[in-house]
N, C-alpha and C positions, 0 to 999 in steps of 0.2 A: 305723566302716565295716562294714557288714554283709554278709556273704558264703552264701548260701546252696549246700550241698553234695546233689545226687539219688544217692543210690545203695545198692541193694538189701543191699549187704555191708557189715556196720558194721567190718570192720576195713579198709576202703580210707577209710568216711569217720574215720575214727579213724589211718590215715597222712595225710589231708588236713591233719586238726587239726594235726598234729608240724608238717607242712609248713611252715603257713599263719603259726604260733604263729614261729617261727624267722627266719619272710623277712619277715611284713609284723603288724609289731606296729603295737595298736590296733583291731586288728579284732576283730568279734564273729561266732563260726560259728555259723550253723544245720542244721539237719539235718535230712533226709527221705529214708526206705528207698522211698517210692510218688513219683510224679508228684503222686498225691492228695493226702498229705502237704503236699508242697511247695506244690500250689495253697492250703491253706488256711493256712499260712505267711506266705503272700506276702500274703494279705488286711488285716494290719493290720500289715505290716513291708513296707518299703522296701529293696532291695537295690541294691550297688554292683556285683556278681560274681552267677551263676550255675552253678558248674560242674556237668554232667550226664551222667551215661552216658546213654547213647539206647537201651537195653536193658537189660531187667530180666527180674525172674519172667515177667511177664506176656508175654516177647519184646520185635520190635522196637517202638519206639514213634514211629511217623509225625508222630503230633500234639504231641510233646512242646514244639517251640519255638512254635506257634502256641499253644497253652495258658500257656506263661509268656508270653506276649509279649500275650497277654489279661488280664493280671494286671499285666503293668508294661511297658509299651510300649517305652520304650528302654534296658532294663537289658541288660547284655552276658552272652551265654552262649557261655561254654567247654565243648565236648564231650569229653568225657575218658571213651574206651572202648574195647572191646577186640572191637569192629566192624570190618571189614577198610578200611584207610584207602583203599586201590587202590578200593574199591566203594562207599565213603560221604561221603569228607571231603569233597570237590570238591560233591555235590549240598546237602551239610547248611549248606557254607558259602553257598550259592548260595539255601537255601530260608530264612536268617536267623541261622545262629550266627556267634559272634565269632572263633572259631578251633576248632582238632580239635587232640586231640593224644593219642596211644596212649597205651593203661595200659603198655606195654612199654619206652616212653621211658625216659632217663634222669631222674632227679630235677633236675638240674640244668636239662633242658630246660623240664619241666614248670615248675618257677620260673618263666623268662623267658617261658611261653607267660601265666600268673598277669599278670606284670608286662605284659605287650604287648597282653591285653586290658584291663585295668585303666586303662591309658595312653590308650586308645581306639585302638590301631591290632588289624587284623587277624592271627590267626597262624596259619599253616600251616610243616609243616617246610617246609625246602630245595625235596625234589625234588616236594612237590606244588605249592609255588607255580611254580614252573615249568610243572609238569601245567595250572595253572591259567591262569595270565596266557597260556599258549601257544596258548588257544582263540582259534578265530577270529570262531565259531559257536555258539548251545547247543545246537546237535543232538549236537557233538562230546560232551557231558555229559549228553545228556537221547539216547540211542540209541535209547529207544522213536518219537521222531521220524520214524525211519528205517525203523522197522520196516512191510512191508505190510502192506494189510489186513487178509489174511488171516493174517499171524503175529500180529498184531495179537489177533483173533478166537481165534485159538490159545494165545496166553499166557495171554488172559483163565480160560480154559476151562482150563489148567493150574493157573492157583491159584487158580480152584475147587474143584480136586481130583478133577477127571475124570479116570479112565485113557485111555490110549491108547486102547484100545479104542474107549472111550464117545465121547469126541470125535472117532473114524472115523468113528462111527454118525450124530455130530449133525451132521459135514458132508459127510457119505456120501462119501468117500474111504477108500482102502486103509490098513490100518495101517502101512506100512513109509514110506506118504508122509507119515503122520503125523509117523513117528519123524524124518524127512529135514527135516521144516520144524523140528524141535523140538533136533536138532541146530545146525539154520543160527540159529535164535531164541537160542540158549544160544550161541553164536558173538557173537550181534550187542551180545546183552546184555553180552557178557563175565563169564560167570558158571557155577557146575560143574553147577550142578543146578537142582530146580524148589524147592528151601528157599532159596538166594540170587536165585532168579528172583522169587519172590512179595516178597522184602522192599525188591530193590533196583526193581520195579516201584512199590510203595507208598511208599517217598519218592522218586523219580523222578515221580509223577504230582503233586507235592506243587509241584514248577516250574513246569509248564508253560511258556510263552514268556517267560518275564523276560529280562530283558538282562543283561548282564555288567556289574558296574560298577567303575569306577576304586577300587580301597580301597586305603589303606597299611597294608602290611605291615611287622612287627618284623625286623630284622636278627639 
């Protein structure tokens, strides 16, 4: 059974190993610190497992499950990171991984999250599969939905990296109504600032309309 491990710090893939060597004997671990790595890994190996941070050196990485999933179509990926779960799990599970679960978890979780995609069911803790099965909607998950045109227009022009200023000028309004839409836009998004605005914009657009679909989740 082949397991391949992404992640830029070799002493987390080096607690994998202990992890992996303990719970699920008979496997073989791989290893990759890049996405690049790992794509050329996967070219003449076959994987049973995925685990992946979704940030690295390089920051976050949007394209990471459409790049394995180009490489092995229905291999299962485990996101294991220390990305804020309230701003990522729910869309990352929704753009194609097989579960999320914090580098802050207990060991013991992280096991069963191993076992429950391995099994073929989906994992999420507790309270976000609740977050998640509780939608009715994907706007409730994709909020750029919701957003107007014109904050729309505004976010764009935010992580560009226009100042306030600059984007008064490009849409000839006052600076303070700048600020007022950029407040209400960081409201909408749920988000502190314009470094979580640009990343959770960039896999948010990664949805688009898909639908919610029925999955089983691990107990």
């Amino acid at each position: 059974m082949n397991i391949l491990i992404i992640d830029c710090f070799p002493f987390i893939r080096t607690g994998f190993r202990a992890l992996l060597d303990e719970n699920f004997p008979g496997h073989t671990l791989y290893e990759a610190a890049t996405l690049e790595d790992a794509l050329q890994l996967m070219s003449p190996a076959k994987f049973k497992l995925v685990i992946s941070d979704i940030s690295g050196s390089g920051g976050l990485c949007a394209g990471l499950i459409d790049s394995i999933r180009n490489k092995q179509k229905d291999v299962p990926i485990l996101i294991y990171s220390n990305v804020s779960e309230h701003l990522y799990a729910v869309p990352l599970m929704r753009s194609g991984a097989n579960g999320f679960i914090c580098k802050r978890a207990p060991l013991d979780e992280l096991t069963r999250a191993v076992h429950a995609v391995l099994s073929g069911s989906k994992y999420l803790n507790v309270g976000l599969q609740a977050q998640l099965l509780a939608a009715s909607d994907n706007s409730i998950f994709n909020p750029i939905e919701k957003l107007s045109p014109r904050e729309s227009m505004i976010m764009n022009l935010i992580i560009e990296g226009k100042s306030t200023k600059t984007i008064a000028t490009i849409l000839d309004l006052k600076c303070n109504t700048i600020s007022t839409y950029k407040k209400r836009l960081f409201g909408k998004m749920d988000v502190d600032g314009q470094i979580q605005l640009a990343q959770k914009a960039l896999m948010l657009t990664k949805i688009g309309n898909s639908e919610t679909h029925a999955v089983k989740y691990a107990s």
